[in-house]
TORFI-797767 format. One line per 2 residues: number of its first residue (from 1); their letters; for each residue y, z, x of C-alpha. Coordinates in steps of 0.5 Angstrom, whole numbers, m for minus. Example, Ala and Ser with C-alpha at 12.3 -4.5 7.8 and 13.67 -1.06 7.14 Angstrom:
BEGIN
1	as	m9/16/25; m2/14/27;
This chain:
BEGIN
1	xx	m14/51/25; m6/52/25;
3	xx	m5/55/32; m10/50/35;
5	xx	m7/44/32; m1/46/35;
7	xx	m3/46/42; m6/39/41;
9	xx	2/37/39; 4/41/44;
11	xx	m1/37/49; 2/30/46;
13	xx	9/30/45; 11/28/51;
15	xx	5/24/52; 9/16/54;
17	xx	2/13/50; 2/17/44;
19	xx	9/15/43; 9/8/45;
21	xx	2/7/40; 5/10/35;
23	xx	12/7/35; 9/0/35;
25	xx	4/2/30; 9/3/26;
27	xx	13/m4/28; 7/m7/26;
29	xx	6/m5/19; 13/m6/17;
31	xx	12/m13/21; 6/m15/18;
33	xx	8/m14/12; 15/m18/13;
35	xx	11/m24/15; 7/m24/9;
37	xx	14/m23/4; 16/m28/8;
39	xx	11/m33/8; 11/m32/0;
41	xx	18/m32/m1; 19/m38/4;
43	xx	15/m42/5; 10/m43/m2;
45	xx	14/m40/m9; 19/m45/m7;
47	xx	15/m51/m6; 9/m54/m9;
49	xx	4/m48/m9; 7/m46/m13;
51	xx	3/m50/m19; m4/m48/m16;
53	xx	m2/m41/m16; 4/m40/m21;
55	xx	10/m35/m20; 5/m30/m17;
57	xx	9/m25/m12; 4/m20/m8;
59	xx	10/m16/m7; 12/m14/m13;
61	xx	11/m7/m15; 4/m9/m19;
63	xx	1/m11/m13; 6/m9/m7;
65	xx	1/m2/m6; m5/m7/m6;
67	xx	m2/m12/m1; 2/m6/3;
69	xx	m5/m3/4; m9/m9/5;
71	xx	m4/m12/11; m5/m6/15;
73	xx	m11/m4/15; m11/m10/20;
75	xx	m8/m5/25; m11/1/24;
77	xx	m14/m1/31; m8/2/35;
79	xx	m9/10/32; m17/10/33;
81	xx	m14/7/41; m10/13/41;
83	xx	m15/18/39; m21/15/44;
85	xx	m15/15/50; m13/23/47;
87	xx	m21/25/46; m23/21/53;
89	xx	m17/25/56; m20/32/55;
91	xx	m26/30/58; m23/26/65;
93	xx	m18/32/66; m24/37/65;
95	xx	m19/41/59; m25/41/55;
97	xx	m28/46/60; m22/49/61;
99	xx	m20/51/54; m28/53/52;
101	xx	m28/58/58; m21/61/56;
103	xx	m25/62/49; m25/56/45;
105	xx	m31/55/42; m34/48/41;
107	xx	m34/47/34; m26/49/35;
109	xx	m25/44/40; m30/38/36;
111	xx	m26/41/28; m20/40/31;
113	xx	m20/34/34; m23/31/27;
115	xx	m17/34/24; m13/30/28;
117	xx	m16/23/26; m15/26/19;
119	xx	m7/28/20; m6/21/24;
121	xx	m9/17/18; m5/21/13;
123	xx	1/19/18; m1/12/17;
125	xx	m2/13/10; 6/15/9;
127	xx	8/9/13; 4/5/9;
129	xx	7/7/2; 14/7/5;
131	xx	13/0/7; 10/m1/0;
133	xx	15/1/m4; 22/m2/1;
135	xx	18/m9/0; 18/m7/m8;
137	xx	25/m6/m9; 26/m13/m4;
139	xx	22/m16/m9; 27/m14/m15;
141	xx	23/m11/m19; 22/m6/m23;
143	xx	19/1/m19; 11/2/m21;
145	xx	5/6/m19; 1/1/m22;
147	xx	m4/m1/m17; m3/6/m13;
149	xx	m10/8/m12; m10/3/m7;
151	xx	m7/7/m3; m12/12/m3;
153	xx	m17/7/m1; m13/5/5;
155	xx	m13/13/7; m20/12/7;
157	xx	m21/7/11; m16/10/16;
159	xx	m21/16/16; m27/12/17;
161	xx	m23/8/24; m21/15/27;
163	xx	m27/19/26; m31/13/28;
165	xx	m27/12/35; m28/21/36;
167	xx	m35/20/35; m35/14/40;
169	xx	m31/18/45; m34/25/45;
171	xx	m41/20/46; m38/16/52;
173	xx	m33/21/54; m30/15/59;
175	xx	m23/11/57; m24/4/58;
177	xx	m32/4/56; m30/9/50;
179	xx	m26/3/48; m30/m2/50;
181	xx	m36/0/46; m31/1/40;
183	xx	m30/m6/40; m35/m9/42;
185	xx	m39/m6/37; m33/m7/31;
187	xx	m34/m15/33; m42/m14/32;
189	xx	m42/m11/26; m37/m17/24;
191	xx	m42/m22/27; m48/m18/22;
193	xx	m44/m19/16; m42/m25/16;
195	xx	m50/m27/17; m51/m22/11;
197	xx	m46/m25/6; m49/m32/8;
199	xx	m56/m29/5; m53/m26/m1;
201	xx	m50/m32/m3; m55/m35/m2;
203	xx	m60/m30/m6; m54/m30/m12;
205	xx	m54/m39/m12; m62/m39/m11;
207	xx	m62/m36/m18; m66/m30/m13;
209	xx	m62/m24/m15; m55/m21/m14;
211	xx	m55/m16/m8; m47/m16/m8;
213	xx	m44/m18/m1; m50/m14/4;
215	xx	m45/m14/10; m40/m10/6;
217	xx	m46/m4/7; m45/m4/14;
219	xx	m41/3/17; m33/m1/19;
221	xx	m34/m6/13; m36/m1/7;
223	xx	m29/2/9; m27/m6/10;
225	xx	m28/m8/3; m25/m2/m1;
227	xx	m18/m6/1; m17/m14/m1;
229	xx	m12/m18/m3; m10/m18/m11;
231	xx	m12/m22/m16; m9/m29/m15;
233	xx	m11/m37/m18; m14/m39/m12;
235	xx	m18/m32/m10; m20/m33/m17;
237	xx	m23/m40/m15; m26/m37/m10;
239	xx	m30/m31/m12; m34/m36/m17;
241	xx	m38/m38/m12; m38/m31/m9;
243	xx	m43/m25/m10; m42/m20/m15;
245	xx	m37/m14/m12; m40/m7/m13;
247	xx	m33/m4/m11; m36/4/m12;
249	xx	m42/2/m8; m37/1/m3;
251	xx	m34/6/m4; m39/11/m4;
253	xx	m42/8/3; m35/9/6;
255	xx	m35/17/4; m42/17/6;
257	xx	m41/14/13; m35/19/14;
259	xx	m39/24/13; m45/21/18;
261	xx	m38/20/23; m37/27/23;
263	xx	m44/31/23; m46/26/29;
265	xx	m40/28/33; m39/37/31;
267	xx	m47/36/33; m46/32/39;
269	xx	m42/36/43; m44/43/40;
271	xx	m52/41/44; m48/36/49;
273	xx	m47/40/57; m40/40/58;
């Protein structure tokens, strides 16, 4: 696996769209965050806001992994439209082929492309706790790893985003329809969620039963929900009318649908022509 995970970088270094996906991913997470560090310091800890929420600051380091974590999982988008056009590449330019006729076999070829959506999301996970921690030390408090496991969470969903994005590729094989169908299929799932959460409070307010939030058991929004904004007043008022959340459930399904991803995949292009 080392050696094959070698010629893949060898394959993208220089690659003009892995190195402009990558460096704006990376801009945006630091932007991102910066806007709602912003937003907090500037605009409603030092106006009246702050007497419906307090003195509550996401950036401190009580909820800096939280926050950091959350805020980027918005932009996990860029690296799974990295991986569509890396993986759609091999079957345009017909280096799969090539590749398997000089002796690499198809399980090595689907393992190692997986391997690389996991390492890519191990990347987007170290610049999530850099930037956790630079807006901690921002917030001058002091340094903590409470709430840390957040960031494993992010990871996570990061894996769930990438392997679904290979799947989607090895199936679709063309760029612009691999990436049209990811989107297209990220805002359908939304849509039946949203649908899914408005039946849920309805069952909890009817008195009927408590499922917890339905659309959280969809694929993408299982790994959506293990990541959320700390606990504030507001939020607070807000979850009362709310379905109960049944976090390990969400992140049992996550696991089980990266599992899925996979297997899908290895078997698609283990069965599937060249």
């Amino acid at each position: 696996m080392k050696d094959l995970l070698k010629i893949e970088w060898l394959k993208i270094k220089n690659y003009k769209a892995f190195i402009i996906l990558i460096v704006f991913f990376a801009l945006g997470i630091f932007t991102a965050n910066y806007i709602v560090f912003s937003v907090f310091k500037n605009m409603i800890n030092e106006s009246k806001a702050t007497v419906l929420i307090g003195q509550f600051n996401p950036y401190d380091f009580t909820n800096t992994w939280q926050t950091t974590s959350y805020t980027a999982g918005f932009l996990l988008i860029l690296p799974a439209l990295l991986l569509i056009i890396l993986v759609t590449n091999e079957y345009t330019f017909k280096t799969n082929r090539q590749n398997i006729i000089d002796g690499l076999s198809r399980t090595q070829f689907v393992n190692v492309k997986m391997m690389m959506a996991i390492l890519l999301a191990a990347f987007s996970t170290i610049l999530v706790m850099l930037t956790a921690m630079i807006f901690g030390f921002m917030s001058k408090t002091s340094f903590s790893f409470s709430g840390f496991s957040h960031v494993g969470f992010f990871f996570l969903k990061a894996v769930s985003y990438n392997l679904l994005a290979v799947l989607i590729s090895v199936w679709i094989r063309r760029t612009g329809f691999a990436i049209g169908i990811y989107f297209i299929y990220l805002g359908a799932e939304n849509i039946i969620s949203q649908l899914l959460d408005v039946w849920s409070i309805k069952l909890r307010n009817n008195h009927v039963i408590d499922l917890g939030s339905m659309g959280d058991y969809l694929p993408m929004n299982a790994s959506d929900a293990l990541l959320a904004f700390p606990n504030n007043p507001l939020k607070s008022l807000a979850q009362s009318a709310l379905p109960t959340d049944y976090f390990w459930v969400d992140v049992c399904l996550a696991i089980i649908y990266i599992t899925l991803f996979y297997w899908l995949g290895r078997r698609h292009v283990i069965r599937k022509d060249l």
